[in-house]
N, C-alpha and C positions, 0 to 999 in steps of 0.2 A: 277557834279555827284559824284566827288570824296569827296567833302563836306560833302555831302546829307551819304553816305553811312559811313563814320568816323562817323556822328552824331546818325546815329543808331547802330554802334557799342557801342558806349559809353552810347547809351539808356539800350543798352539792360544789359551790365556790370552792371548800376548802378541800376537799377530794378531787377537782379538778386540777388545782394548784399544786397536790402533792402529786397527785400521775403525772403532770407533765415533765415535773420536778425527775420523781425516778422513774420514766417511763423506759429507759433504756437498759438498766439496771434491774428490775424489778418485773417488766409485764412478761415476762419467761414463765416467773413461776407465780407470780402474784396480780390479781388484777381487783377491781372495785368496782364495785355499782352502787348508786341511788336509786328508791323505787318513792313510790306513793301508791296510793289508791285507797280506797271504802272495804271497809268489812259489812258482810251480809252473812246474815244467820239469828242464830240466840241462843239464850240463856238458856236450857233445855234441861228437864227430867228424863234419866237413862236407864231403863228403859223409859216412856209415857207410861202413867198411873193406869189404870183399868176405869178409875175413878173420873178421868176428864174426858169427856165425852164427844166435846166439839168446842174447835175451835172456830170462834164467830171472826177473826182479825187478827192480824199481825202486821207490826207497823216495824220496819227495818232501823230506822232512824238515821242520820248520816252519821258514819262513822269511819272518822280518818284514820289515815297509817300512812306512818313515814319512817322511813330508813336508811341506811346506809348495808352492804353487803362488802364482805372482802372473801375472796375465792382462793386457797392457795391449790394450786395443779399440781397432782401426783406425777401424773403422765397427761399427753395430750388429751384426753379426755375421761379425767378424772380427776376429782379434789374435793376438796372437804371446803364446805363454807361455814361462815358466822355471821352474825346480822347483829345489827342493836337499833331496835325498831320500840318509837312511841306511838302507843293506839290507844282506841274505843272501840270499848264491844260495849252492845248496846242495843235495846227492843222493848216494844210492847205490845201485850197479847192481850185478848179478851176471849175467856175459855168457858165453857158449861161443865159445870161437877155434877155428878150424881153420885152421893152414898161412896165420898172418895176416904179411903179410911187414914186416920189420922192418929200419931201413936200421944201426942200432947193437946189435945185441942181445947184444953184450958185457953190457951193464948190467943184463941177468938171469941172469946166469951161464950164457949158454947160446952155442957157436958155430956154433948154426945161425942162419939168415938167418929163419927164420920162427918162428913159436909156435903152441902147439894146448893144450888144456886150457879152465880154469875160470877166469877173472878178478872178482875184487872190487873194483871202486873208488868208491871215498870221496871229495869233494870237497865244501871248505868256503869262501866267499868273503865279505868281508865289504869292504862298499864304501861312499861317499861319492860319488854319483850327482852331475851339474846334467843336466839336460834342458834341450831348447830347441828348442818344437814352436811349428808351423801352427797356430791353433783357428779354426774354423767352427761355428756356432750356427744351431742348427734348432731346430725345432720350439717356437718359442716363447723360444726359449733353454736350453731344458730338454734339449735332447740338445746336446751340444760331441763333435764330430771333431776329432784333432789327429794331425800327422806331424811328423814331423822328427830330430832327433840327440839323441846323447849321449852325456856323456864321466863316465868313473869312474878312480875313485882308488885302489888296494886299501891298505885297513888291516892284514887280517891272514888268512891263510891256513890252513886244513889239507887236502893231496891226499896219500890213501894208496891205493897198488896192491895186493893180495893175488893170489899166483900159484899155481893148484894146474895144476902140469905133469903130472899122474900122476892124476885124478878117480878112478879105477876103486879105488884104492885107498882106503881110509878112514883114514890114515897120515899127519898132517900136518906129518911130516917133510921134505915134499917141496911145502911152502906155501914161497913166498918173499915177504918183505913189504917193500913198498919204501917209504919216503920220499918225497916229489916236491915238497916245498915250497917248493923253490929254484926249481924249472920254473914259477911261475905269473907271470905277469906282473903289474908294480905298476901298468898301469894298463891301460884298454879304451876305446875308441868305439864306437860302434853306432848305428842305428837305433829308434828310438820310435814305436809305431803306439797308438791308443788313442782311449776315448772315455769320457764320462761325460752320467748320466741322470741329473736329478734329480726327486727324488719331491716333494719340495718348492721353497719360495726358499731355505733350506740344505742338507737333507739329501740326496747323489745315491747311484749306483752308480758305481765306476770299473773300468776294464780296463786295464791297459795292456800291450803285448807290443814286448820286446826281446830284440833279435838282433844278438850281439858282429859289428861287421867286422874290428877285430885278435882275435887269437886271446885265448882266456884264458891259452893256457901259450907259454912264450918260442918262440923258434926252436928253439934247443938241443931241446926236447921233439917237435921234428918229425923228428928224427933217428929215431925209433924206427917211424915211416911215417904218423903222422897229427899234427893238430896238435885241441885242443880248442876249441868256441865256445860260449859261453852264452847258450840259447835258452832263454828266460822269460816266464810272463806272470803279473802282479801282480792279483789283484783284491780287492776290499776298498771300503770307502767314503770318503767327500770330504766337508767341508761348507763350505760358501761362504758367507763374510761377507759381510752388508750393511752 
């Protein structure tokens, strides 16, 4: 965390230095922002199984995001942006299975085809973001709409399963704890929907919401009957160099 927030300090230094730099030359058709804020969401099966039945807890976990944004303007309210944003996506859940069907379930020591019990999973992702959205400018310029993609890099991983096959028991003899950090995929594309408000000429609100199109975890992890996707949304604030 203490990385993560030195690195936007020094974003935001050297993007002030360079607006001011070609502020007169440049903010016609080019401008910059820095943003921060937490991602809230998870690691998520797309659709949900038929097989998890309830979920007993979900824990967010804190997960930072920082960035820089550069806007180039078509016309006065339009332009195309890009980001290069370092995050965490990151959660954990506590879910109930019933007779969830499973196409490998050697890899929980079990020879039946399905699973029923308590699951814990844990899931840590840390990534190296570019976006590359639509913006639209309303209300003055104070509200910005943007769509578009975006592609990630993964740096470094933790996914843990915990399996209690036997609940009724208090015994955790009968926990199996898996590893999966071989299953996550090094990288992702998705979708970027989002917008920002500003309360001033620098300081806004941002949103942003993304949704994996390749999965987070490989193929190989679709063996066991689902595959996961990271469903997130970042909010936090931005501030815009003049």
């Amino acid at each position: 965390m203490r990385k993560i927030i030195i690195l936007f300090s020094l974003l935001v230094s050297v993007l002030s230095l360079k607006a001011q730099t070609n502020k007169e030359s440049k903010s016609k058709f080019l401008s910059w922002q820095a943003f921060a804020g937490l991602n809230l969401g998870a690691t998520s099966p797309v659709p949900v199984p038929k097989g998890v039945t309830k979920v007993y807890a979900w824990y967010p976990n804190t997960n930072p995001s920082v960035g820089i944004t550069g806007v180039h303007k078509f016309t006065e309210h339009h332009g195309l942006g890009f980001s290069l944003q370092a995050e965490r996506k990151s959660f954990k859940a506590t879910t109930k299975l019933e007779n969830l069907a499973v196409g490998d379930a050697s890899q929980y020591g079990e020879d039946s085809e399905t699973l029923s019990g308590n699951q814990q999973t844990s899931f840590e992702a840390r990534y190296i973001s570019l976006p590359l959205f639509y913006i639209a400018s309303l209300a003055q310029n104070n509200l910005k709409l943007y769509a578009g993609t975006y592609a990630s890099l993964l740096l470094g991983t933790s996914f843990k399963i915990v399996m209690d096959t036997d609940p009724e028991t208090l015994d955790d003899s009968t926990f199996q704890r898996l590893s999966m950090d071989d299953y996550v995929r090094p990288y992702e594309i998705g979708f970027i929907f989002g917008s920002d408000y500003f309360f001033s000429n620098n300081l806004g609100a941002t949103v942003r919401f993304t949704a994996g199109i390749t999965s987070a975890t490989k193929d190989e992890f679709a063996n066991i009957g689902y595959s996961l996707h990271n469903l997130y949304a970042l909010v936090g604030i931005t501030y815009r160099f003049q």
